[in-house]
C-alpha positions in Angstrom: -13.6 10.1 17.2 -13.1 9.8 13.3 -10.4 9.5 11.3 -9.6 9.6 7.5 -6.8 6.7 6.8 -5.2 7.3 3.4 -3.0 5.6 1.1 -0.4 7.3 -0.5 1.9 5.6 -3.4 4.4 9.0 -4.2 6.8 8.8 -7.6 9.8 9.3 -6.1 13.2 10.2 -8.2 16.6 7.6 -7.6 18.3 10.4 -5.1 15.1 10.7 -2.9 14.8 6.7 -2.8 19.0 6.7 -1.4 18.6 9.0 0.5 15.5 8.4 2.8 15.4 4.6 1.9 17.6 3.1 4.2 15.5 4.8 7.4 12.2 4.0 6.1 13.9 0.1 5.0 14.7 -0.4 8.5 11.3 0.6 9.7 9.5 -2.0 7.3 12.2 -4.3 8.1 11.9 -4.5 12.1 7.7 -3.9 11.5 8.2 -7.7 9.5 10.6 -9.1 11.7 8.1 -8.4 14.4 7.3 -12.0 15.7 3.9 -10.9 16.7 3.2 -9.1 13.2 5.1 -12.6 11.2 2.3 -14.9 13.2 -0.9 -12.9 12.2 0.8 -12.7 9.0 1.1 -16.5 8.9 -2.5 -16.8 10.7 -3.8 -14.8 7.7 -2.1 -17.3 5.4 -3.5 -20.2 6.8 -7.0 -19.3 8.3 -7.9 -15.3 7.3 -8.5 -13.2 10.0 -11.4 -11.1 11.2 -11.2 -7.0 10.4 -9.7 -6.0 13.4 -6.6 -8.6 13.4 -6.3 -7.7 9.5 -6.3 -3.8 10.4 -3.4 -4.1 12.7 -1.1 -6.3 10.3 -2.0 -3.7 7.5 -1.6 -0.6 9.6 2.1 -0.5 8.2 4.9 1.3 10.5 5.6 4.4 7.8 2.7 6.1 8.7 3.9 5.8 12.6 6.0 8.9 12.0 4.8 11.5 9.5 7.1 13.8 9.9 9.7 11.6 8.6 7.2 10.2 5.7 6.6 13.6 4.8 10.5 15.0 4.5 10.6 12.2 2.2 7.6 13.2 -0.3 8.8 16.4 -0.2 12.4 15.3 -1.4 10.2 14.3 -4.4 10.6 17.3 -6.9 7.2 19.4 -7.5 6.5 17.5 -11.2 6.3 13.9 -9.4 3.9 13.1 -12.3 0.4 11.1 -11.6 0.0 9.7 -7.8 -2.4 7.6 -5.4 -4.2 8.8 -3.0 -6.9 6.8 -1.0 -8.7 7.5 1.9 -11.4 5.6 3.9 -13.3 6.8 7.2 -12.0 5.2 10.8 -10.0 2.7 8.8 -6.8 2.6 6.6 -7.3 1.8 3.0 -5.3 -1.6 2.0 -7.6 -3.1 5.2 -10.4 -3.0 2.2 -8.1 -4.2 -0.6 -6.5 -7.1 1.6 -9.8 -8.2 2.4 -11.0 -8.3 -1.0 -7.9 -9.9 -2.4 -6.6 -12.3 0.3 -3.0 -12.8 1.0 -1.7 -14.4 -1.9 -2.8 -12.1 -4.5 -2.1 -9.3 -2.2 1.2 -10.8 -2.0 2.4 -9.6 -5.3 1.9 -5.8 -4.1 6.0 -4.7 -2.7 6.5 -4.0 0.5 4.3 -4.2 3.7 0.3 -4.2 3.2 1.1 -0.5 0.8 4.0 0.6 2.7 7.3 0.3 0.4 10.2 1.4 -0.7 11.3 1.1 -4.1 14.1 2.1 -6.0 13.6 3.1 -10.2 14.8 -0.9 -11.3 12.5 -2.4 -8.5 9.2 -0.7 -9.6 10.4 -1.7 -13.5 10.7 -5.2 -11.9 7.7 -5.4 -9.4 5.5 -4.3 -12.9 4.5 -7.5 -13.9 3.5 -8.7 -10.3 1.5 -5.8 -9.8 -0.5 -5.8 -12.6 -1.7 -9.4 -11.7 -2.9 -8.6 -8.5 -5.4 -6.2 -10.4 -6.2 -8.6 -12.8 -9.7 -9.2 -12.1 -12.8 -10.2 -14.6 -16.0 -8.0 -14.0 -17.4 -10.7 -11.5 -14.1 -10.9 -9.7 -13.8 -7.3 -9.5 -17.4 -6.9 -8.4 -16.9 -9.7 -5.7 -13.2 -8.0 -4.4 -15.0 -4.5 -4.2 -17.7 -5.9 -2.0 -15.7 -8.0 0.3 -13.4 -4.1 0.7 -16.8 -2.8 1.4 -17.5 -5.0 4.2 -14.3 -4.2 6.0 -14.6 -0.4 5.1 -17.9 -0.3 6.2 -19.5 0.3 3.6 -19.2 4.0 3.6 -16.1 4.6 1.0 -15.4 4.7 -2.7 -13.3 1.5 -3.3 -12.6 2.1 -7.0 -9.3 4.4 -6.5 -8.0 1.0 -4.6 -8.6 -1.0 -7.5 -8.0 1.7 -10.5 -5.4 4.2 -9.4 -2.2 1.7 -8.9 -1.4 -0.1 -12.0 -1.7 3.3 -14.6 0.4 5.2 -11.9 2.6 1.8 -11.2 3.3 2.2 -15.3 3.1 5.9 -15.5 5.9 5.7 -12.7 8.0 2.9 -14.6 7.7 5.5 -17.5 9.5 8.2 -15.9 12.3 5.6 -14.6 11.0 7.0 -10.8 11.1 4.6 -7.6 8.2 5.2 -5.1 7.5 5.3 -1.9 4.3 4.2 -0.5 2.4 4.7 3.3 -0.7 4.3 4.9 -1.3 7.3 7.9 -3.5 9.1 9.1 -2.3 13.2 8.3 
């Protein structure tokens, strides 16, 4: 069966971000505090992991219930200004980007593996962070858009992984928004 996985990153005003964020919190929360979830994390750390053991730490628990992800989105005002949205066939989307950038670049993205949570001052804050982990010099970038290739199969359009989230990150910091970001499968 196929499957389009997508990544979403949604502006999302102050009020939306208090009132949904302390559900969706707790969801990232216990997904981290999962012992089997902190030892592939660590594993990754230490020794990388092959593309299925990477898929199943990056498949992040917001997308586990939709509905819920979706009440929040909505709760975003119609004008929610410029978002991301990234899709990739019979996988989910930051499987290609953590590949391509390892853990410790990819650790400067909030959150879990594109799920987050952020309210307006931790977006501003996170900025800086961000934008390093997109920092990459043509071979770099040619090298991190292979490597998310290999993992995606091969069969996607990478570039909205690597050009959509630092212009939206600022766009967002802009409007004083917070965001909230999933990975699902709609």
């Amino acid at each position: 069966m196929s499957y389009s996985g997508m990544w979403f990153l949604i502006p999302a005003p102050a009020g939306a971000v208090e009132r949904h964020g302390p559900r969706l919190r707790a969801l990232l929360a216990e997904h981290a505090a999962d012992p089997d979830n902190r030892e592939l994390l660590r594993r990754w750390g230490r020794d990388g992991l092959g593309p299925e053991e990477l898929e199943w730490l990056a498949s992040g628990p917001l997308g586990q219930d939709p509905n819920g992800l979706y009440d929040a989105w909505n709760d975003c005002e119609k004008d929610i200004g410029p978002y991301v949205c990234v899709s990739a066939r019979n996988r989910y989307p930051v499987l290609g980007l953590a590949h391509a950038l390892g853990p410790e670049r990819l650790a400067g993205l909030p959150g879990w593996f594109g799920d987050m949570v952020l309210t307006p001052e931790e977006v501003r804050a996170a900025l800086p962070a961000v934008e390093a982990v997109f920092d990459l010099d043509a071979a770099a970038r040619a090298a991190a858009e292979e490597r998310a290739l290999e993992v995606l199969r091969g069969t996607d359009d990478v570039s909205g992984l690597f050009d959509a989230v630092v212009p939206v990150w600022r766009a967002t910091v802009e409007a004083g928004r917070g965001m909230i970001g999933a990975q699902l499968i709609p």
